[in-house]
C-alpha positions as CSV (number, residue, x, y, z in Angstrom):
1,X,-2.1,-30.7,16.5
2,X,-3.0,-28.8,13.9
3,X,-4.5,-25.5,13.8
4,X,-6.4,-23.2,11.6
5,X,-6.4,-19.3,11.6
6,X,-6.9,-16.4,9.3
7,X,-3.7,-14.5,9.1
8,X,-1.9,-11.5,6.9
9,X,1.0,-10.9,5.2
10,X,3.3,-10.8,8.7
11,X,3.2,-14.7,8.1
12,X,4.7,-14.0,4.5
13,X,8.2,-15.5,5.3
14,X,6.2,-18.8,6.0
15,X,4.3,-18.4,2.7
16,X,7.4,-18.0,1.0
17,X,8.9,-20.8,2.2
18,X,5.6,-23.2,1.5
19,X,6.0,-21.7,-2.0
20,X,9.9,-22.7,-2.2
21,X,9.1,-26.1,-0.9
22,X,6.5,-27.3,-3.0
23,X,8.4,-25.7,-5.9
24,X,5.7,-23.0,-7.0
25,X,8.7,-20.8,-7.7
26,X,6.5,-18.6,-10.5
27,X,4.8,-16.8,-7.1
28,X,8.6,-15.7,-5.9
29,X,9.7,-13.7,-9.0
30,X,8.4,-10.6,-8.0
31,X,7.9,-10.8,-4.2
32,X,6.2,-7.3,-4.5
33,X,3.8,-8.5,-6.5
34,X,3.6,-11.9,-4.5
35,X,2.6,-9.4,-1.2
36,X,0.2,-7.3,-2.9
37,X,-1.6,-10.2,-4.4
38,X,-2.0,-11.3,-0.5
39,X,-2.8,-8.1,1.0
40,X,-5.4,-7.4,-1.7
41,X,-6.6,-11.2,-1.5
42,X,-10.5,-11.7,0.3
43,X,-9.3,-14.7,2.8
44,X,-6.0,-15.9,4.0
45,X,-6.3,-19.2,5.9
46,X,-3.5,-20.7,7.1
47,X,-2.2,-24.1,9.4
48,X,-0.3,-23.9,11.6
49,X,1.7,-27.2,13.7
50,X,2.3,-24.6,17.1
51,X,3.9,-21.4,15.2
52,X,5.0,-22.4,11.8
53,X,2.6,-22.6,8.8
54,X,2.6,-25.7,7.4
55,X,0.2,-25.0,4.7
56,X,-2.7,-22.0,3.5
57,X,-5.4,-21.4,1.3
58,X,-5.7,-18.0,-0.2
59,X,-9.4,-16.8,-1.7
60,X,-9.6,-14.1,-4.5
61,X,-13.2,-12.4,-5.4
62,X,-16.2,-10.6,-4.2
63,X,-17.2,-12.6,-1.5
64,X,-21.1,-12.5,-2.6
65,X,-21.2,-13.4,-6.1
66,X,-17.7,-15.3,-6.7
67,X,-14.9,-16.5,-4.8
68,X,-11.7,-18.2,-6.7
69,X,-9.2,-20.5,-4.0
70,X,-6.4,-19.3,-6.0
71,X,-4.2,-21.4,-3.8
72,X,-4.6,-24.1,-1.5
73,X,-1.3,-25.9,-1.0
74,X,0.7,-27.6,2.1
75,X,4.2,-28.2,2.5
76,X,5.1,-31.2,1.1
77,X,6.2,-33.0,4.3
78,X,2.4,-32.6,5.7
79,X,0.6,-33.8,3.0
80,X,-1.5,-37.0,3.3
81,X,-2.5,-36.0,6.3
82,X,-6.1,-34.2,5.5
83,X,-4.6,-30.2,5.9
84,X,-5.8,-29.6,2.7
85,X,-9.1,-30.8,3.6
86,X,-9.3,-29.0,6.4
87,X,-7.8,-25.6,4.9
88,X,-10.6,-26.9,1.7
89,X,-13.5,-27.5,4.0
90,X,-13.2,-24.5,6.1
91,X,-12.8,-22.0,3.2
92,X,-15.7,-23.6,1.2
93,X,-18.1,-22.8,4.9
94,X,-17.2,-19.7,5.0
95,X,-18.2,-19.2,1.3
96,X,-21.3,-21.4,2.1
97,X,-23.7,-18.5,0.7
98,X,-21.5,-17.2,-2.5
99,X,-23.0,-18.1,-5.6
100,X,-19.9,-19.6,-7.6
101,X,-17.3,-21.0,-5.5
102,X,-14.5,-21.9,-7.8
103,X,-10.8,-23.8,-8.2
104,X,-8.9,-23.5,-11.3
105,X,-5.9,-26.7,-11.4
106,X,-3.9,-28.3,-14.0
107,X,-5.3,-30.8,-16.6
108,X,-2.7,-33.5,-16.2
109,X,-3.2,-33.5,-12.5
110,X,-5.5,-36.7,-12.1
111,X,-5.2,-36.2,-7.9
112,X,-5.8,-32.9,-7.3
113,X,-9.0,-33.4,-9.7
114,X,-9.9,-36.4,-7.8
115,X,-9.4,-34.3,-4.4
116,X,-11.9,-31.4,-5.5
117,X,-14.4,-34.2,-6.6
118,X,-14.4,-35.3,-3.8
119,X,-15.8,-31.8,-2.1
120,X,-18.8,-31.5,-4.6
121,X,-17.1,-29.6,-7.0
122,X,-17.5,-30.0,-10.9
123,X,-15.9,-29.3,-14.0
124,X,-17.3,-26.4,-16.1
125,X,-18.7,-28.4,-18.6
126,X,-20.9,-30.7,-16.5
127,X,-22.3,-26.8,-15.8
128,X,-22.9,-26.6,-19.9
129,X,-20.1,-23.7,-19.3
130,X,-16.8,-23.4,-20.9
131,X,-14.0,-21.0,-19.3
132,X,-11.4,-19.0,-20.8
133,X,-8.0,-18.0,-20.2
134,X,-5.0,-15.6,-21.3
């Protein structure tokens, strides 16, 4: 059974290891960094099968005006199996009353786009809005 929980960064070896296994290897470069990003980060939600982390979402922003899932991603042997969802639909209620409640994912990838559809969400430009990047 799965189960969801806030946590910090004492769960970082499991993070690290969800990073490793889906291949996000960018994150692990500068593990510093990587532990700074969590421990300044607004929400940490994890799932956990008994003690191990099988898969998080991490939540970057104000809180009241803006909140950014910066991550949401499950190790690759539990996927399919509606984590994500969970980890998606429990972040997004707790962000219920933010204003903009935003994911940013890759243009080529047709299933993650279908998988945030699927929530409500909407590309910018069905907002008339346009987002930049550097």
């Amino acid at each position: 059974m799965i189960i969801y929980k806030e946590f910090d960064i004492s769960e970082m070896a499991d993070v690290v290891a969800i990073y490793e296994n889906i291949g996000w290897t960018m994150y692990l470069r500068d593990k510093d960094k990587l532990f700074s990003a969590f421990e300044n980060s607004l929400y940490l939600l994890g799932a956990f099968d008994g003690e191990q982390m099988v898969g998080f979402a991490r939540a970057v922003g104000d809180g009241e005006h803006i909140v950014l899932v910066q991550d949401l991603i499950v190790l690759s042997e539990y996927q399919n199996r509606g984590i994500g969802s969970g980890l998606l639909e429990k972040t997004m209620k707790k962000f219920a009353n933010v204003r903009t409640f935003m994911i940013i994912t890759d243009i080529e990838d047709k299933k993650n786009q279908v998988f945030y559809q699927k929530f409500g969400m909407k590309k910018l430009d069905e907002y008339a809005m346009v987002g930049y990047i550097r």
